[in-house]
Legacy VTK file of the C-alpha trace (Angstrom):
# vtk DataFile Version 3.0
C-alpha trace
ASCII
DATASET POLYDATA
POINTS 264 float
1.859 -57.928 19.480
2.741 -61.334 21.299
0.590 -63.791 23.023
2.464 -62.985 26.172
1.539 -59.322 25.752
-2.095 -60.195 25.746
-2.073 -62.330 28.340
-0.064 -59.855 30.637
-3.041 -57.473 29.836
-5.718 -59.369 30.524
-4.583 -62.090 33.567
-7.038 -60.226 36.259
-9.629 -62.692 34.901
-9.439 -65.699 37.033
-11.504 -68.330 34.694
-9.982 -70.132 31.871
-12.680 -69.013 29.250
-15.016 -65.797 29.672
-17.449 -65.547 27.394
-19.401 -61.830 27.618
-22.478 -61.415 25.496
-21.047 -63.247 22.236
-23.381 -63.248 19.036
-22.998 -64.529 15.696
-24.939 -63.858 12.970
-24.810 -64.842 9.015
-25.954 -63.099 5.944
-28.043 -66.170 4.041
-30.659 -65.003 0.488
-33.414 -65.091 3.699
-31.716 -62.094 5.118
-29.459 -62.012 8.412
-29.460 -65.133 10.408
-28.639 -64.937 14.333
-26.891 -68.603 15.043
-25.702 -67.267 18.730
-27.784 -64.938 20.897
-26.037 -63.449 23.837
-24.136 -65.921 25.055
-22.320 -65.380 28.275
-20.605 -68.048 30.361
-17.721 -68.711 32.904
-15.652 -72.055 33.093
-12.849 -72.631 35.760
-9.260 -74.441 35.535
-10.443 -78.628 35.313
-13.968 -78.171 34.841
-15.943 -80.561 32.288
-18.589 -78.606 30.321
-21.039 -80.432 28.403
-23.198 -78.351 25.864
-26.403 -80.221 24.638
-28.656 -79.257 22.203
-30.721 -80.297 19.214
-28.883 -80.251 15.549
-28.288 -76.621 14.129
-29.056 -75.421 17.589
-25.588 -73.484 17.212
-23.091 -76.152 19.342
-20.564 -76.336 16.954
-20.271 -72.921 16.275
-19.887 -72.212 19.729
-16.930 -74.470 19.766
-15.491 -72.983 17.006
-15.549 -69.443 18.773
-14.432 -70.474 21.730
-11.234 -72.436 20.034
-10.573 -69.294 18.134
-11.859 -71.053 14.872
-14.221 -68.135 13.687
-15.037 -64.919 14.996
-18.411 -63.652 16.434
-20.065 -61.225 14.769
-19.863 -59.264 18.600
-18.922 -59.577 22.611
-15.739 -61.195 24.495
-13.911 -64.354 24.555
-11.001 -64.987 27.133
-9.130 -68.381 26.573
-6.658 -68.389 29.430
-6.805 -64.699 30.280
-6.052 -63.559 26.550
-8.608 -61.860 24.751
-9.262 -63.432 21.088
-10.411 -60.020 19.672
-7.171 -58.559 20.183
-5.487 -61.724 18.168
-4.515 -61.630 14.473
-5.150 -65.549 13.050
-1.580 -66.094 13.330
-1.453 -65.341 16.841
-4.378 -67.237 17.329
-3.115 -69.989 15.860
-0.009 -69.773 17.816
-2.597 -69.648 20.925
-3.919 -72.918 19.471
-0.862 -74.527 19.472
0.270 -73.639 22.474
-2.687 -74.284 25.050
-5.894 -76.093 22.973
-6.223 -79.718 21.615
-9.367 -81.030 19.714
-11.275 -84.617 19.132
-13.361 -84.666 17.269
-16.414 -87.258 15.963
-14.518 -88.415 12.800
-11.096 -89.468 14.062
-9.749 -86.466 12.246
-6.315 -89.162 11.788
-3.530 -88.462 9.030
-4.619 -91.517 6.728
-0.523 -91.747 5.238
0.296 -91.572 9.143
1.209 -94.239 11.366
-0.810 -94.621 15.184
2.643 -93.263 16.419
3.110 -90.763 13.730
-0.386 -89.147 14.371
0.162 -89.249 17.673
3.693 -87.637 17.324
2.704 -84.992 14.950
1.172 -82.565 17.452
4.334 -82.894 19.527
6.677 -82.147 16.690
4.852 -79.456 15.315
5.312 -77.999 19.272
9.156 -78.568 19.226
9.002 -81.168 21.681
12.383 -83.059 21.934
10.874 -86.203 23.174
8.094 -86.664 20.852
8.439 -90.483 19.989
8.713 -91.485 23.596
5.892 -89.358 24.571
3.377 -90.430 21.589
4.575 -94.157 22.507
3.755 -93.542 26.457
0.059 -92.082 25.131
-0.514 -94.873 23.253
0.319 -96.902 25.811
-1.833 -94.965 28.214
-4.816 -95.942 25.883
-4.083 -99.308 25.545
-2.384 -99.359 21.974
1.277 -100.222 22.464
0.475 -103.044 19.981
-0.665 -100.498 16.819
2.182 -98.174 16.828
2.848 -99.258 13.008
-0.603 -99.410 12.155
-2.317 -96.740 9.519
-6.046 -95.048 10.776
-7.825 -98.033 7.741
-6.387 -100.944 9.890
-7.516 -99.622 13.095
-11.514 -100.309 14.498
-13.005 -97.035 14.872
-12.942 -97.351 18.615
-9.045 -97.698 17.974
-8.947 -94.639 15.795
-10.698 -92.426 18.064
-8.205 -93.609 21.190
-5.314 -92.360 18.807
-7.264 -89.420 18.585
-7.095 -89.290 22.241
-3.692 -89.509 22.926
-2.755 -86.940 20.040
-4.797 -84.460 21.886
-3.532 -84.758 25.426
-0.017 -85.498 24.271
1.188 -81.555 24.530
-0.991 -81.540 28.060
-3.241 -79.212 26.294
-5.199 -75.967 28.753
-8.260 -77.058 27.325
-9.624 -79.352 25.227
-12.712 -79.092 23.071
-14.512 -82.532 21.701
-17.421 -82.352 19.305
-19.347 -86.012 19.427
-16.569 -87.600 20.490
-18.259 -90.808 20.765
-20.759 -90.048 18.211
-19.568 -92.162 15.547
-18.826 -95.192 18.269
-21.135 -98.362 19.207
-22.203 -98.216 22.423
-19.379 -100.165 23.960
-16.734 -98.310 22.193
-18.103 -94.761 23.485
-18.026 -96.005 26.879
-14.982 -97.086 26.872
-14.002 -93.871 24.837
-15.397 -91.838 27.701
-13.768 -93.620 29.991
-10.190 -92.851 28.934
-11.127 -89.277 28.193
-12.896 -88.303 31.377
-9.756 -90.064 33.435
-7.028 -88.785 31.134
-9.254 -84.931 31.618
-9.149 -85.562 35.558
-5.185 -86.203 35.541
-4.190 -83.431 33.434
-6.742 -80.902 35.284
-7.754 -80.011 31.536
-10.780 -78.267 30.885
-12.982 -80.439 28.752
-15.922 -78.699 26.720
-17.742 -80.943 24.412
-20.945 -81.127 22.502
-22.572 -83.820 22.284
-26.261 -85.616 22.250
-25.334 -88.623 23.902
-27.487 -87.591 27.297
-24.634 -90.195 29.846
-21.523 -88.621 28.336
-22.815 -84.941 29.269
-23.853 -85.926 32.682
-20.713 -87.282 33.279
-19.539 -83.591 32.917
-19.376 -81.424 35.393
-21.964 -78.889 33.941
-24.328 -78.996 31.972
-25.398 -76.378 29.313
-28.123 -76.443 27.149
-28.493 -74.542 23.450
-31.955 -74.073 21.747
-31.831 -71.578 19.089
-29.073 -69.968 19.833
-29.417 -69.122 23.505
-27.130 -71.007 26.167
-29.001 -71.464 29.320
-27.057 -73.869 32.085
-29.086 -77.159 33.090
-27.017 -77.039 36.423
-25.686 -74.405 38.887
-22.504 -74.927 40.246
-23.640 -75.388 43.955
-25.499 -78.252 42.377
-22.929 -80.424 41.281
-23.316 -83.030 43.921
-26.845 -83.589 42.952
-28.867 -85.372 40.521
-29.127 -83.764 37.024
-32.455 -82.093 36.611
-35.241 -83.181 34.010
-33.938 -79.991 31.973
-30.808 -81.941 30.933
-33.412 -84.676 29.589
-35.535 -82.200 27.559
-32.303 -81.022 25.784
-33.771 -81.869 22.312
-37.408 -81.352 22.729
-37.449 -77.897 20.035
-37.424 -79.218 16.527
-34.299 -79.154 14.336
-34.563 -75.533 12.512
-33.165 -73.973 9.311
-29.322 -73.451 10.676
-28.825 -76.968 10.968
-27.067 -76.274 7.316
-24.930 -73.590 9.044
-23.910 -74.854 12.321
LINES 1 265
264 0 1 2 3 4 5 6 7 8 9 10 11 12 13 14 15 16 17 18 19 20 21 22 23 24 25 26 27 28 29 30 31 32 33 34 35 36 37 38 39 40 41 42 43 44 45 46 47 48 49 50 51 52 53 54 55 56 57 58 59 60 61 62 63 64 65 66 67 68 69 70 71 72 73 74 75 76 77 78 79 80 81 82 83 84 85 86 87 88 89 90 91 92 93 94 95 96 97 98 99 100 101 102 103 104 105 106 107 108 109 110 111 112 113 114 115 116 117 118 119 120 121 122 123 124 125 126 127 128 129 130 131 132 133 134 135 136 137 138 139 140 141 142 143 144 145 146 147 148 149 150 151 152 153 154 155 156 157 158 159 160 161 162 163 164 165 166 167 168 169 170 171 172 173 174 175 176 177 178 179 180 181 182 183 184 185 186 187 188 189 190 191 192 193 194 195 196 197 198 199 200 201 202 203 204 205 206 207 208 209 210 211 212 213 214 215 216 217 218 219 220 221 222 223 224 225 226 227 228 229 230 231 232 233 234 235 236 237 238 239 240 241 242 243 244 245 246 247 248 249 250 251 252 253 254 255 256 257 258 259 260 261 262 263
């Protein structure tokens, strides 16, 4: 069964991800472990989701789900009107390839890879015919005409994680999923990481979901979510968007780390 098949089925739903009831659980010597509770959520065509939450809270395996990385234990994901239950992993890879881009906290660069080469690889891999002058026009877009020949140890981090940037919105990805993007950035460097991302997100009406604890980079999002044990509650309805983020967003790590921070 093709991608195309799925999709055909399944294109009545008019948000970009559906999530219905999802749950994940893990067998540890303790016994069964629930990391996800019940987890329902709707995001629309150029929304940016933040989800916030303290370590082990489940964040990352959320993002995992919802990029077709793992596969909860029960419920629904849609990622662009296909459902992921009904993929096999090589059509989900193929679904990967085709509409979802990641960034993620530690570069994630081909060390043995030039700035251009990383940059390029995505394309490539895509069969785009103008790969080179694409990655080039990225890097240019981030401000790094000037490293094309450089390798990931001769770039600042702050450079690395630009490459990083322009890798993932080189094949003008349907959604793009960033875990501490700026996490591993001086202060400077993430805002002028978040900068690039949130403008590069707005002109490519990409959907950006990204975890993070950095409290400024999720209220730059559109929504906000917020994870504590496992449960996904939203900080911020969407007829609120014009207003000021409530206290909620700023009690996002008030419950202790727990026992999954190991697992998630």
């Amino acid at each position: 069964m093709s991608i195309n098949t799925v999709t055909t089925a399944t294109t009545l739903n008019t948000n970009a991800i559906s999530v219905t009831d999802l749950n994940k659980t893990v067998v540890t010597q303790e016994g069964e472990l629930t990391i996800l509770n019940g987890i329902s959520m709707d995001v629309k065509q150029g929304d940016s989701v933040a989800i916030l939450g303290p370590s082990g809270s489940g964040k990352s395996t959320l993002l995992g789900l919802l990029a077709a990385l793992d596969t909860p234990s029960s419920g629904e994901i849609l990622l662009d009107g296909v459902a992921l239950s009904k993929l096999d992993e090589e059509q989900k890879a193929a679904l990967r390839k085709q509409k979802v881009s990641f960034i993620f906290q530690s570069f994630m660069l081909v060390d043995t890879l030039t700035a251009l080469e990383n940059v390029m690889l995505p394309a490539e891999l895509a069969g785009v015919i103008d790969a080179k002058q694409k990655a080039q026009s990225m890097l240019d877009r981030v401000g790094l005409s000037h490293r094309l020949s450089h390798l990931p140890k001769q770039l600042s981090g702050g450079e690395q994680q630009r490459v990083a940037i322009a890798r993932a919105f080189i094949c003008e990805p349907k959604v793009l999923f960033a875990d501490e993007p700026t996490g591993n950035l001086d202060k400077a460097n993430g805002d002028k990481i978040a900068d690039m991302l949130f403008e590069l997100n707005q002109e490519s009406d990409t959907i950006l979901v990204l975890v993070t604890h950095d409290l400024a980079l999720a209220k730059r999002c559109q929504r906000q979510f917020l994870m504590d044990n496992g449960v996904l509650t939203e900080a911020l309805s969407p007829e609120m968007t014009n207003n000021p983020t409530p206290s909620s967003v700023d009690s996002a790590f008030d419950s202790p780390v727990d026992s999954r921070e190991e697992v998630c």
